[in-house]
N, C-alpha and C positions, 0 to 999 in steps of 0.2 A: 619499801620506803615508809617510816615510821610516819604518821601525824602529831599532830597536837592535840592530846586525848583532855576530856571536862574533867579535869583532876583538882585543882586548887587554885582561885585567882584570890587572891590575898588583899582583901578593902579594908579588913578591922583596923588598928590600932597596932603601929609596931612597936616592937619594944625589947630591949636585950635585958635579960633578967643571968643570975648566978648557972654555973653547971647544972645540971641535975637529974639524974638517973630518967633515961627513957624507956617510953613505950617498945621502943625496939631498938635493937643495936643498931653502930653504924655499918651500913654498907660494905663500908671500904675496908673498916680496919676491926669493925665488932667493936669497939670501946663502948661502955656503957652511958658516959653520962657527956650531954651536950648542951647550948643555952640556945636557948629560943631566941630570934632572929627579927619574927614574922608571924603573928598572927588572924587567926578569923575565925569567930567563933571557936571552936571545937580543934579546925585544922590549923596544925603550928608547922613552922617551919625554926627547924633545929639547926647549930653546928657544931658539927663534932669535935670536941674537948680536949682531944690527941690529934687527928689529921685535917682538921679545920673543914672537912666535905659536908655543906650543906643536904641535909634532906625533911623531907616532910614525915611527922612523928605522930601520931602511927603513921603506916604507909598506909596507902589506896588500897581497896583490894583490886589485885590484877584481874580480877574474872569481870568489874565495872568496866576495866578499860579495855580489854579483852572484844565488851561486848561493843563499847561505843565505836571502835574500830570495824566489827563486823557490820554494824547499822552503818558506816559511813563509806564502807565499800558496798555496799544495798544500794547506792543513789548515785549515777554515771556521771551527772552535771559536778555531783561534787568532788568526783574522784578526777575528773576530766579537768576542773580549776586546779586543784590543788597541784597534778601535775605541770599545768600550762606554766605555772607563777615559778618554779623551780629549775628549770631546764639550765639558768645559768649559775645555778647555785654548783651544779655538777658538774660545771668547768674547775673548780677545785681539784677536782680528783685529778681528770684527765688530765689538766696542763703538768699535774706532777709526776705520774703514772705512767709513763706509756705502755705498751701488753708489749712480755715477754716470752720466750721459751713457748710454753706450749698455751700461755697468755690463760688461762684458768682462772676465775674469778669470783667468788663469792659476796654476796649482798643479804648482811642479814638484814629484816627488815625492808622486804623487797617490794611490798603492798603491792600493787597490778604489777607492776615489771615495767615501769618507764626510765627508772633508769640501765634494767637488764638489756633493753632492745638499743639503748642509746652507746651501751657499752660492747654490744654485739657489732656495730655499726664502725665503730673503732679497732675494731681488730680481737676484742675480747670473748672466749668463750664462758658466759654466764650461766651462772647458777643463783639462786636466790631461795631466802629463809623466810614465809612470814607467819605469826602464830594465826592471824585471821586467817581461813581457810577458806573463808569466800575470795578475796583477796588472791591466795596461791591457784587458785580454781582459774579465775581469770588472768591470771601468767600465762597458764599450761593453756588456755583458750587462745595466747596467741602467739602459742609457739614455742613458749619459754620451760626451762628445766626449772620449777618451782615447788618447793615443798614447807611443810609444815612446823618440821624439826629438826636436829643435824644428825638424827640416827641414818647410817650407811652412805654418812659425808667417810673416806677413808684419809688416813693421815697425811699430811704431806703434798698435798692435790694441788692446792690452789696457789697458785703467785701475789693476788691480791684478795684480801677481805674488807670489806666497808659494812658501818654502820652509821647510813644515815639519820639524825637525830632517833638515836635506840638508847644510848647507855643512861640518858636520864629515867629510863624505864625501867632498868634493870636491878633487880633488887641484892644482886649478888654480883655485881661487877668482874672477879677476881676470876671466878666459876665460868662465867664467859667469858672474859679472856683466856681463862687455858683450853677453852675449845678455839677459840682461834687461830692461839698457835698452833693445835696441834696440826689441825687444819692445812697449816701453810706451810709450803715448800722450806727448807733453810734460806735466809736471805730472804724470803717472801716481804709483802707490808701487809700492815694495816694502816684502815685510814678510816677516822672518827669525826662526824660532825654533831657538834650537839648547841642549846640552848647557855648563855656565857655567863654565871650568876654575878658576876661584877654587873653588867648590864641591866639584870634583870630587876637586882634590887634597889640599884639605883633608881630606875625609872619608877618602880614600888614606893619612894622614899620619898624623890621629886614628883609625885602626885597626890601624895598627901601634903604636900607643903604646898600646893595651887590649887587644891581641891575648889577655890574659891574662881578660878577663873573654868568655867565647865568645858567650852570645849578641847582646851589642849589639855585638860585632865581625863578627858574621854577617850584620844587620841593615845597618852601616857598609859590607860587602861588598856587598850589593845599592844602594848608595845612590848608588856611584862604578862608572864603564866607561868608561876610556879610550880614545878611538875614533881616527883618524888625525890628527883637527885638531882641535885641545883653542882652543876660541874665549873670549876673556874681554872685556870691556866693550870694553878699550881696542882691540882689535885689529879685534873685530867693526865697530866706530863707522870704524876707519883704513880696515880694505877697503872700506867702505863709499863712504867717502871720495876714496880713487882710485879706486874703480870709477867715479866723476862723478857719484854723490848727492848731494843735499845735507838739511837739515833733518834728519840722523838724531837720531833719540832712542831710548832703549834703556830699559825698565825688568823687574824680575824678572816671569816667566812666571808665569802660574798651574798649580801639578802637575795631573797626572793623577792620578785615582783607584785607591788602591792600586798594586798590579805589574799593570803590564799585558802584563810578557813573562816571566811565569810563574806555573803553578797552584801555590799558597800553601792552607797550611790556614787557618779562618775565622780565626783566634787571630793568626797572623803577617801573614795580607793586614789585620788591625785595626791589629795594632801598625805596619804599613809604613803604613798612611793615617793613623793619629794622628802621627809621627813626618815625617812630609810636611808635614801642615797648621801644624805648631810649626814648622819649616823657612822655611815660606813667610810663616809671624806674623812671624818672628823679620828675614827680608829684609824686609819691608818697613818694618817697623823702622827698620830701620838706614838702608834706602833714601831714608824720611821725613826724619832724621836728618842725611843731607850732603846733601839737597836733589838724590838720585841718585846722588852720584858714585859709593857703594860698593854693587855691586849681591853679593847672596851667596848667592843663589838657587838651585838645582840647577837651573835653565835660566835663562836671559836672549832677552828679544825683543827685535826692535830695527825700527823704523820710518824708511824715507827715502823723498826724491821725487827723480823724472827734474828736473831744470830744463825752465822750461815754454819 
């Protein structure tokens, strides 16, 4: 189970300027030239000129977040919150899911295995992917089939794969989805949770516009974290789509309880969960509303299947 790695929180000065040739292609589609969105300092956030996917230009290097992930499986209290706050963010999955056939299930992004042991509990047999290896250590610590990378995953295995907030990490999106398919039975699913960039940058935008009132600009500050690949309805549903999915459907995520990546006094961990749950009243609202189209959620899920 992915985290929320120190990647980019975005306080400069934003601003849309022309196209213009980046630091690095896009993700999605390799186009060259994007327009800046969002900056800070040095770190910009771009979108792309052809398939409109937001990402951060240059990227992070993965071996930073690599490591701030193995420090943060290093320290039990915070691995132990970060689980506690999420348990019903994973009813997504399940209410949609149920375990079939020989019910087989892969989690990339498995971090300890709380949601491998939750899905084993349901009828699933689990498997799980995380690059931290302290992390997969303590899977296999309790009980669970957890490894490193998808060498001697064999083709066709699993019924379900999930990617809990992962694809905003992934530098080559397209590359990891064709291991997923391969991965997956015909008719299998996948199932994607990630951070909503409609949301994100909106709250980016409405905090620089109240920067003047401090504490619900501080509040605003915790609500948005730019990560490498800022995912929105339309884009997440597109890779989906050339990756050779089909049936995807996407609707707003259920939050987490309170911060789950940081110790808050009782007063501000209240106010961050009331300010969540209006959040998530308020998308589905609107979600109800265009019958899906506009999702504005501070996360978006998204559900496909292999062709059978």
């Amino acid at each position: 189970m992915a985290r929320r790695a120190p990647v980019g929180h975005a306080h400069g000065a934003g601003r849309q300027s022309g196209s213009r040739v980046t630091a690095s292609r896009c993700p999605l589609c390799a186009h060259p030239t994007a327009a800046e969105i969002a900056a800070s300092g040095e770190a910009r956030l771009v979108r792309c000129g052809a398939c409109t996917l937001a990402y951060s230009d240059p990227p992070p290097r993965m071996d930073i977040i690599h490591g701030a992930y193995e420090r943060l499986y290093g320290h039990d209290l915070a691995v132990a919150r970060v689980a506690g706050r999420r348990l019903a963010v994973f009813s997504d999955f399940f209410e949609r899911v149920p375990p079939s056939g020989e019910a087989r299930l892969l989690d990339v992004g498995c971090g300890t295995g709380d949601f491998l042991l939750l899905a084993r509990e349901r009828g699933w047999q689990p498997t799980g992917i995380d690059v931290a290896e302290r992390a997969a250590a303590r899977a296999r610590e309790r009980g669970l089939d957890a490894r490193t990378d998808w060498n001697g995953l064999p083709s066709e295995t699993f019924a379900a794969v999930t990617l809990w907030n992962v694809v905003e990490f992934v530098q080559r999106p397209l590359e990891m989805l064709a291991d997923v398919k391969r991965v997956l039975v015909p008719g299998g699913r996948v199932f994607v949770r990630t951070p909503n960039e409609r949301f994100q940058l909106a709250a980016y935008r409405l905090r620089r516009r109240i920067a003047w009132c401090t504490p619900l600009a501080r509040l605003l500050g915790d609500a948005y974290y730019f990560q490498p690949v800022m995912w929105s309805s339309a884009t997440l549903a597109a890779a989906l789509t050339r990756g050779g999915f089909v049936d995807v459907r996407l609707w707003n995520s259920r939050p987490s309880a309170g911060d789950p990546y940081h110790v808050r006094s009782p007063r501000r961990e209240a106010a961050m969960h009331a300010a969540k749950r209006l959040v998530h009243a308020c998308a589905l609202g609107a979600g109800a509303a265009t019958r899906g189209r506009v999702l504005i959620g501070s996360s978006i899920s998204a559900l496909a299947r292999k062709p059978a």
